[in-house]
N, C-alpha and C positions, 0 to 999 in steps of 0.2 A: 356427918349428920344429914347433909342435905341430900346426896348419894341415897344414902336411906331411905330418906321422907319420899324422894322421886321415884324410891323401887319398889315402894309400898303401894302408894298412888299407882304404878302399874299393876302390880297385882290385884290391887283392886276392881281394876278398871277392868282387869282380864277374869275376875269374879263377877262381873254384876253380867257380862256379856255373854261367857259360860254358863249363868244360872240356866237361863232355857233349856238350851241343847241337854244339862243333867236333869230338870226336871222330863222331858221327852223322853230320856233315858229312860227315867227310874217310870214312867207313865206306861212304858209300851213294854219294859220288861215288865211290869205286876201286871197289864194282860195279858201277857203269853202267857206265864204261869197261871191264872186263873183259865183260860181257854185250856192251857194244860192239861189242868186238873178238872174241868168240867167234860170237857172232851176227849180222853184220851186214845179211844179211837181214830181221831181225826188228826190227830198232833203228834206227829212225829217230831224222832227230836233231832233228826236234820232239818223240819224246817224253826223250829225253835232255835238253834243255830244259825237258822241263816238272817232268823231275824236278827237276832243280836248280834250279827256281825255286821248289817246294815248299818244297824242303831250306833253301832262305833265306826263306823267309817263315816257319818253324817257326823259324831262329838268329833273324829280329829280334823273334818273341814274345817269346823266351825272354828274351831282351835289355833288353825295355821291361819286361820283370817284372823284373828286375834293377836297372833304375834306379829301381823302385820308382813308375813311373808310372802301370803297372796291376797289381793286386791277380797276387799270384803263383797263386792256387787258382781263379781264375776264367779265369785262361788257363792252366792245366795240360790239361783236357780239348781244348780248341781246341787244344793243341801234341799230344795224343797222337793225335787225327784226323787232324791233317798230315801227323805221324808212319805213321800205316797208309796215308795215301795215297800218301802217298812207298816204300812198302814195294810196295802194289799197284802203284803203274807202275815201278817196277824189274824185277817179275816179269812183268809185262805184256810190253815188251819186250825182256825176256832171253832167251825162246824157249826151248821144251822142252829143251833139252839139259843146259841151265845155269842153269835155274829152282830148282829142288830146290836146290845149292849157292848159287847168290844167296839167296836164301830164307831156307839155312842161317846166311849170312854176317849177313844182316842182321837174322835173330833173334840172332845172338849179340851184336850190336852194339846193339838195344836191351834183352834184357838186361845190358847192361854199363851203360849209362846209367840201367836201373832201379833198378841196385844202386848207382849214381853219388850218384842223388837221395835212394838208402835212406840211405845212409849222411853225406849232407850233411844229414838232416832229425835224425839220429843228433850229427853234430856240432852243428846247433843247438838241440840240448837240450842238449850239453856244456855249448857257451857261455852259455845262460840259467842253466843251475845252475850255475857258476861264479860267475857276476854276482849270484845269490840268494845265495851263501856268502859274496861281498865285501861284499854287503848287512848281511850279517846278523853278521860279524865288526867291522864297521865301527859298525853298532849295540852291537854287545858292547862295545867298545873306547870310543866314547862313554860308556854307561852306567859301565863302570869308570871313569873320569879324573871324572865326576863325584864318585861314591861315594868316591873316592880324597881329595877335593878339598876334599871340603866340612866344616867346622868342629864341625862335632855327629858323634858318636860312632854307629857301625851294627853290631850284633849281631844277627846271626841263630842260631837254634838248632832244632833237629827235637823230635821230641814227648816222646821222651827224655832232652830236656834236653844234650845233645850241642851244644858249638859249629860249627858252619857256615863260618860268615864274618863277620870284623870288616872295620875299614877304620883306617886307620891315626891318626886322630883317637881313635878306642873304645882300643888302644892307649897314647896318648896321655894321655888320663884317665886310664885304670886303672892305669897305670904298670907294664903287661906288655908282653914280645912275642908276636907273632902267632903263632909256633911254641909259647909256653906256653898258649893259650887254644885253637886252631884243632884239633879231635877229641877234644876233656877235655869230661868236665860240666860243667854250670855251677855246680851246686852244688860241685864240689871246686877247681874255681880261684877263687870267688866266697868264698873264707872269710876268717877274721880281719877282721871289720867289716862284707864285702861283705852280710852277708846279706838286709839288704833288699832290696837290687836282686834279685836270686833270685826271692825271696816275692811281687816285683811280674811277673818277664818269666813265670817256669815256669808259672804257673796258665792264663795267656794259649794257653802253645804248647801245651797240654792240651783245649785247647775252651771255656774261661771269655772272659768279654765282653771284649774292647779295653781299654785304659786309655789314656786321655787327660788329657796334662796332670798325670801322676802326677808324687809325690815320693818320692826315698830318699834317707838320711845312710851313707854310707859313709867309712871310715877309711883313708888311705891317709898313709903316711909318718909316724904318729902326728898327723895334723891332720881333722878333718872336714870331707868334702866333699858340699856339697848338690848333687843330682843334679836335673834335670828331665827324666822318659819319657814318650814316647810308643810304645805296645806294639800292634802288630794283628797277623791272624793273618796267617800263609803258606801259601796254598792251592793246590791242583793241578788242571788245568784240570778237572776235572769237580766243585771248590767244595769237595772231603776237603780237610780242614785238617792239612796237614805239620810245622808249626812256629810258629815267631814270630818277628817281626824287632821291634831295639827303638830306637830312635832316640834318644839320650839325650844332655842339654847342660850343662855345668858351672854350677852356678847360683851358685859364689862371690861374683862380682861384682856379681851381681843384687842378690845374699841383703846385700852391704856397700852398697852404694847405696840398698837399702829400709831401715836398719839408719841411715845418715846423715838419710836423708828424717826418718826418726822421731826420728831426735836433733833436726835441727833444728825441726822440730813443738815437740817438746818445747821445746826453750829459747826456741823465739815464745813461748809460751802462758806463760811462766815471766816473760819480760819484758814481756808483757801486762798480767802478775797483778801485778809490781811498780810499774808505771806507773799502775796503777790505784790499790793502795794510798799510793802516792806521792801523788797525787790527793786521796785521802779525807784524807790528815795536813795536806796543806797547808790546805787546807780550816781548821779550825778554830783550826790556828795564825795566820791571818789576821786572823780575828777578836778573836784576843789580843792580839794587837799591836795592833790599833787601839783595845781596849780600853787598853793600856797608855799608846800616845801618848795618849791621853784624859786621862787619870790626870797626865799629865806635867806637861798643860797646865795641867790645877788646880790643882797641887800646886807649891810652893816651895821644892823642893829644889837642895841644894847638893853638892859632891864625891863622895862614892862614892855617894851617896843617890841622885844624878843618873843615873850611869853605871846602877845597876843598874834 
């Protein structure tokens, strides 16, 4: 089906391009025949002939530059030479009476084809800047379902500190909607705990250096939450710095996994240290026992003397 759709849309396209070249056709053969028939003294029908075989060797340029076989701008000039010679033996043998009106007939008939080609070159600028729009929508619409997507939190804000645009993860964290943060400052929705994050993005959207790899402790729901930012600026194509975007990740589960790491560190090094004193006691209790079996051997003792 799609095969189809795209072999039709060629033909089409090879119909609206061709219409010209057949109305010139059909323009300059109904005045030879009418010079024909007005003049026929003057009309021979070898040049009747030679017109119309002009007039078809100007349709099959046109034609091979339609299928795209030869360059359309390298055979425009060779089609509008055709085109005057084809004009020249019409008047040639149409004979004084009815020169002047053929003439007329088939100036009008090539400008009707000039304004044919104006306005075909007219539509294919349409069609290019339409294709640049689906481009470049198609681009937009990617770049959102990304931003939309992705796990880590995105705030943009201008140099006033004005929010921009989040994405629905920044949401997500902060525990806002998008209609509470999207044209507020940042400093007035950033309050009750937020205020580091603040003190980290505004200096940024100001002109101050990137922050890479920043930290802030924000409060939300009465629990703290550690933040990971990454802050750079937002610039205008000539490099003026508009804003900041800030790119920021919940570092909870990090911060409890580095917090395990170090517990268990700790209680190696704790059962290390008991293994080792374990070690040093056994150690000279060893020695006392053999000093006691010693003791046992020499000694001639009987019931609890023994035991002990």
């Amino acid at each position: 089906m799609a095969r189809l759709l795209h072999g039709l849309g060629i033909l089409r396209t090879l119909s609206y391009r061709t219409l010209g070249r057949v109305v010139l056709l059909v323009a300059l053969t109904a005045v030879a025949a009418l010079a024909w028939h007005y003049a026929p003294q003057d009309c021979s029908g070898l040049g009747l002939l030679g017109t119309l075989t002009v007039l078809a060797l100007s349709i099959g340029l046109g034609w091979m530059a339609d299928l795209g076989r030869w360059s359309g701008r390298a055979v425009l000039p060779l089609q509008m030479a055709i085109d005057v010679l084809a004009v020249v033996l019409v008047a040639a043998f149409a004979g004084q009476k009815t020169s002047n009106v053929i003439l007329l007939g088939v100036a009008g008939t090539l400008a009707e084809f000039g304004l044919w080609h104006y306005f075909q070159r007219i539509q294919g600028f349409e069609d290019s800047e339409q294709k640049s729009r689906r481009r470049v929508q198609k681009a937009l619409w990617e770049m959102r379902n990304i931003i939309d997507n992705i796990r880590s939190g995105l705030l943009t804000i201008d140099t006033g500190g004005v929010v921009v645009r989040v994405n629905p993860a920044c949401c997500r964290i902060l525990e806002m909607d998008e209609s509470d943060l999207i044209g507020c400052r940042l400093e007035d929705v950033c309050r009750g705990g937020m205020e580091q994050m603040v003190d980290v993005i505004l200096p940024v959207a100001r002109g101050e250096a990137p922050v890479a790899r920043g930290e802030a402790q924000i409060k939300r729901m009465g629990r703290d939450l550690p933040l990971g930012l990454n802050v750079n600026h937002v610039t205008a194509p000539g490099g003026r710095i508009i804003g900041a975007i800030c790119i920021f990740t919940d570092l909870t589960r990090e911060k409890e996994m580095t917090a395990r790491v170090r517990e268990n560190d700790r209680l190696a090094a704790i059962g290390e240290l008991a293994a080792s004193i374990a070690h040093e006691i056994r150690n000279p209790l060893a020695s006392i026992r053999g000093s006691v079996e010693m003791l046992a051997d020499d000694l001639d003792l009987e019931g609890d003397h023994a035991a002990l």
